[in-house]
N, C-alpha and C positions, 0 to 999 in steps of 0.2 A: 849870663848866657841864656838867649832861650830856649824852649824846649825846642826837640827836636821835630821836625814833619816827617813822618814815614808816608811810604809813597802809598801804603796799602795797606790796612789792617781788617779783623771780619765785625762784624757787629752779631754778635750773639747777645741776647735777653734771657730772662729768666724762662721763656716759653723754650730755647733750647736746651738748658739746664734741665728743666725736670722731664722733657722729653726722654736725654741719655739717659737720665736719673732710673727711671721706670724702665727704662730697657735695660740698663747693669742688673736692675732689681729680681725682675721680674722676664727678660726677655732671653729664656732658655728652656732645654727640653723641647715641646710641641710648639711654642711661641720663640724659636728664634729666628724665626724671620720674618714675622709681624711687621716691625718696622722696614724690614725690607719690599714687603710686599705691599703697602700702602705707599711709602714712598714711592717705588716705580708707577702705580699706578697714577697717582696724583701727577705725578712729572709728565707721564703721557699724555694727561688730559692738558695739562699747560700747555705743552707745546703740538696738541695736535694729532699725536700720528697714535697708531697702532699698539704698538708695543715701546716700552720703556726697561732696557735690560741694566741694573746698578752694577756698576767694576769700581774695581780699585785703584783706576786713574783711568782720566780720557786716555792715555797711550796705551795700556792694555785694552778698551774699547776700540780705538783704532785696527791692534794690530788683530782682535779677532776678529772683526768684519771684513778687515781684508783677508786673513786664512777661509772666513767663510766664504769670501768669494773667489777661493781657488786659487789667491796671486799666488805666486812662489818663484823661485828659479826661471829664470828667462824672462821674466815679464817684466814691464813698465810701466810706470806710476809715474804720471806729471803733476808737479805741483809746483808752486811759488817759489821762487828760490828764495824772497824774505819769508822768513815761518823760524819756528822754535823748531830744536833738535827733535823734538819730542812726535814730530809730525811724518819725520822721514824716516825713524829709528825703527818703526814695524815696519816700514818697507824692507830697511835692511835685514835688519832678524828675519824676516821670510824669504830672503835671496834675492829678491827683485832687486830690479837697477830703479834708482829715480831718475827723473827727468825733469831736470830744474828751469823753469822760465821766468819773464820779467813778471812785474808786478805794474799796474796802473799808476800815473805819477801820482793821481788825484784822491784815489781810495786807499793804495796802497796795496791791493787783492792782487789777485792772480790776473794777468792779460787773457781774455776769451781768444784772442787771437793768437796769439803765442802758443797757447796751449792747444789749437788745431794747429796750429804751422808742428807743433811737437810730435805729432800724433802718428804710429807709425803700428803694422800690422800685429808689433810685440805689444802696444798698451791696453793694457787692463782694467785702469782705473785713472781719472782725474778728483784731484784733492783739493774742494776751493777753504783753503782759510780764511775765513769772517776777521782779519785782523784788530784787534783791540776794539774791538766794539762794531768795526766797519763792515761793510756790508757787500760781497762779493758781487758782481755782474750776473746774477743767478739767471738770467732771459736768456741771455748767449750763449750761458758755459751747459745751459741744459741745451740748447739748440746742436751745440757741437756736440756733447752726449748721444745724442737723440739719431743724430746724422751718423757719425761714426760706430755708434751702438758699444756705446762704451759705458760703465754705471761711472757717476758722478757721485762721489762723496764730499760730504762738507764737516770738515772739523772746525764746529761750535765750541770749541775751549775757551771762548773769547769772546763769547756773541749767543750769553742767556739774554734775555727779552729782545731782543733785535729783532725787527720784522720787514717783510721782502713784499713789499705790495700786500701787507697786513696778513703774510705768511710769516708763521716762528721760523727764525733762522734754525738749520739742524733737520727742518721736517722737510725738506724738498727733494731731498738729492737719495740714493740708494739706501742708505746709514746717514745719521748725523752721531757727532759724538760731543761730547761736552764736558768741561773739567770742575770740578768742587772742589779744586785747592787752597789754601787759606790766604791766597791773595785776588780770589776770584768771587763776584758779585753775592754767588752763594756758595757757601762752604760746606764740607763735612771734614775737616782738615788736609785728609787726601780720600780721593775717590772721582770716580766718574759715571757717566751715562752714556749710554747706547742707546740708537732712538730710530726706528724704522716701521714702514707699514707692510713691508716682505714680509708675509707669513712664513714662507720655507724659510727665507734668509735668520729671520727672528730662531726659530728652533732650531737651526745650525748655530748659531751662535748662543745660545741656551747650552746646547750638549758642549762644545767647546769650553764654554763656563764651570761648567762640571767636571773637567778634570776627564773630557770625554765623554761620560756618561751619558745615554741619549735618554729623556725623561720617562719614554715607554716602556726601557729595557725591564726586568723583574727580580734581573739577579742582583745579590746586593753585593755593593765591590765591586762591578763589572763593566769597565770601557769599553768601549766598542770604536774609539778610537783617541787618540795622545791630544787633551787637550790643555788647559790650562787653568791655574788658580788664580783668579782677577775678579775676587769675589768682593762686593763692602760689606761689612762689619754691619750687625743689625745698631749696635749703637752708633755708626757711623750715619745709618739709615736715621733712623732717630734725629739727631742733631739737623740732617737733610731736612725732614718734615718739617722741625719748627722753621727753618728756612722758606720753606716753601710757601708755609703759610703766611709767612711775612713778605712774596714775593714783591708785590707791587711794591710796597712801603721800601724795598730795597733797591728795585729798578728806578723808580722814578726819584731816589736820591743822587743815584751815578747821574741820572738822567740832569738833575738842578745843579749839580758840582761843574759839569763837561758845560752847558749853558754858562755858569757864572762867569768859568774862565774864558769864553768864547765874549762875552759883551764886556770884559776888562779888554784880553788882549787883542784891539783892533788896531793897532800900530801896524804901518808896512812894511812888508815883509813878512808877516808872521801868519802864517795859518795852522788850520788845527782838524781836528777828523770831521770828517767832510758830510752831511746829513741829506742826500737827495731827495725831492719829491715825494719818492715812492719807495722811500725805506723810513725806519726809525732806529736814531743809530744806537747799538747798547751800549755802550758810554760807559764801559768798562776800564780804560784806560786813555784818557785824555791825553794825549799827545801833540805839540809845540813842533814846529817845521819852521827852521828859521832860509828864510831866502837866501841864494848863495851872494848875494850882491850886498847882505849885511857882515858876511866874514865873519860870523860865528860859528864854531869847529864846536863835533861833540866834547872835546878835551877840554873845550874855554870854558862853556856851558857847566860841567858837570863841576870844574874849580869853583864855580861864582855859586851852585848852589851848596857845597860841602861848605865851603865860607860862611852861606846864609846859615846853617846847619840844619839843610834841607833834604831829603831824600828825593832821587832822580834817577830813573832807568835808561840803558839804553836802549836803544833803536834795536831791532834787532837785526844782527850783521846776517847779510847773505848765508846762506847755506854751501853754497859753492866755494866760498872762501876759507871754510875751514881745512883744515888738515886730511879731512878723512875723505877728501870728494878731489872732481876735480872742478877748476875755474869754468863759469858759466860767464857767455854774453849777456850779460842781464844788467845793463848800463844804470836804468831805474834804480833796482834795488842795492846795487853798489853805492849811490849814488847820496840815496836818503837817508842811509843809516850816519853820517857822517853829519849832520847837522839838524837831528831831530835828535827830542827827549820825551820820555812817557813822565806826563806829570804825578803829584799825588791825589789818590782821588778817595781817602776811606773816608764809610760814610757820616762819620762823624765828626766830618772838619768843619771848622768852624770859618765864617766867614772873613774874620780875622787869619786864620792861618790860609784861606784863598790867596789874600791878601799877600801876605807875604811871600808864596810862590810868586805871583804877577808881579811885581815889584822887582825880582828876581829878574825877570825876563824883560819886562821893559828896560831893566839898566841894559842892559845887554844886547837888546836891540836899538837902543841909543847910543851906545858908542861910537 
């Protein structure tokens, strides 16, 4: 038997090791947040913007930028109905209603259009997710923004290095946020970022971070209003930094993997995350769309790779389809989850175990 292909693993070196190393060691008392505070900074200069806030998952960054932005009870939030739970769950936890719309056949993001036809005097915010690497319609969905006077957020969980007309995906919209989970480009095992050039907006969600406390206040112990612990771990910070400084050398391996399998699989029928012009895709999860006119079903798909003893994701299903919503028109996103797969893409596959994913997929789409 051979080994197994996991869809995702992190590549950590010894520059992460002795990073935590030295923060378990040494990073307490006056220095425990050394690593925190290099890290955000470093992150802010990558990507551009202002301010760089660390949390303890993109979904806690989420859901404080929207409390800083006042959502709550009555209000509306439009976003993708394809997205992870994780995108709509601070909506809920704040009272808001989502509003779920189609998604682009070709990118897979959010419809710019859909999302004004959605648009109604209760919305508060529009949420473009960067899906798997891909690169939202950021010209239009700011246009509608802009017109409606609505903030535009982008949840970057999915879309570290990805650029928008040579803009870091994350830095365009009111807030971006971004996830370091151990199956994402760069890791701190769990954790996130918050990433905005709001000044106000930045120190409301500062004080939030602190459990309320607004950084001026002098008494100690003293909220000033109910906010939240979504802090990262200075060793969490730590393990970030050697990440960070390995950035490129990590981008641009997603970046050679998503390529490989794109000049393998050119059989008809089969396309793959889509790379316009005037974006560069992050190539975070390379994902397989098989044509409907080859009759492959996510169910056929995911047998032929457990067979291979291969690791394969799936699509992620509508958001409207689950239990806890109700059914959305969103024909698109209904549509694709049903005969796509996220390939494997850690950065240490070799081009042998390329190989043997694509080999997978051509049977497949040879039948």
């Amino acid at each position: 038997m051979t080994d197994r292909i996991a869809y995702a693993r992190p590549s950590i070196t010894d520059l992460e090791v002795n990073y935590a190393t030295d923060a378990a060691r040494t990073g307490w008392g006056p220095k425990c947040y050394d690593y925190i505070h290099r890290f955000e900074a470093a992150f802010a200069e990558y990507v551009g913007t202002k301010h760089a806030i660390s949390t303890s998952s993109c979904t806690g960054a989420m859901e404080m930028g929207l409390a800083a932005l006042g959502i709550g009870p009555g209000d509306e939030v439009i976003l993708a109905d394809t997205n992870w739970i994780a995108t709509v769950a601070p909506v809920m936890h704040l009272g808001a209603k989502p509003v779920f719309v189609d998604i682009l056949p070709d990118s897979w993001c959010i419809d710019p259009d859909q999302a004004r036809a959605a648009i109604t005097s209760k919305t508060k915010a529009i949420i473009a997710t960067h899906l798997y690497g891909n690169l939202c319609e950021m010209d239009a969905l700011s246009s509608v923004a802009d017109e409606f006077r609505v903030p535009l957020i982008e949840d970057a969980a999915e879309a570290l290095g990805a650029r928008y007309r040579d803009i870091h995906a994350g830095s365009m919209g009111k807030f971006g946020t971004f996830s370091f989970h151990g199956t994402k480009t760069l890791t701190t095992g769990e954790g996130g970022m918050l990433v905005t050039n709001d000044d106000a907006l930045a120190d409301r969600i500062l004080t939030l971070s602190n459990h309320g406390r607004d950084k001026a206040q002098k008494k100690q112990f003293w909220a000033d209003t109910v906010g939240y612990k979504f802090k990262m771990s200075n060793i969490q910070a730590a393990i970030g930094m050697g990440q960070l400084e390995r950035i490129e050398e990590l981008t641009n391996r997603k970046a050679e993997i998503l390529a490989a399998y794109k000049e393998r699989l050119v059989h008809q029928g089969l396309s793959m995350n889509p790379e316009p012009l005037h974006t560069r895709n992050g190539a975070w999860m390379p994902t397989v769309v098989f044509d409907k006119a080859l009759g492959v079903s996510r169910e056929t798909a995911l047998a032929a790779f457990e067979a291979a003893n291969i690791d394969a994701r799936v699509f992620f299903y509508p958001l409207s389809s689950q239990p806890m919503f109700v059914e959305a028109p969103t024909p698109h996103a209904h549509d694709i989850c049903e005969r796509a797969l996220n390939l494997p893409s850690y950065h240490d596959m070799t081009e042998g175990d390329i190989d043997r994913v694509c080999r997978v997929i051509e049977s497949l789409a040879a039948r």
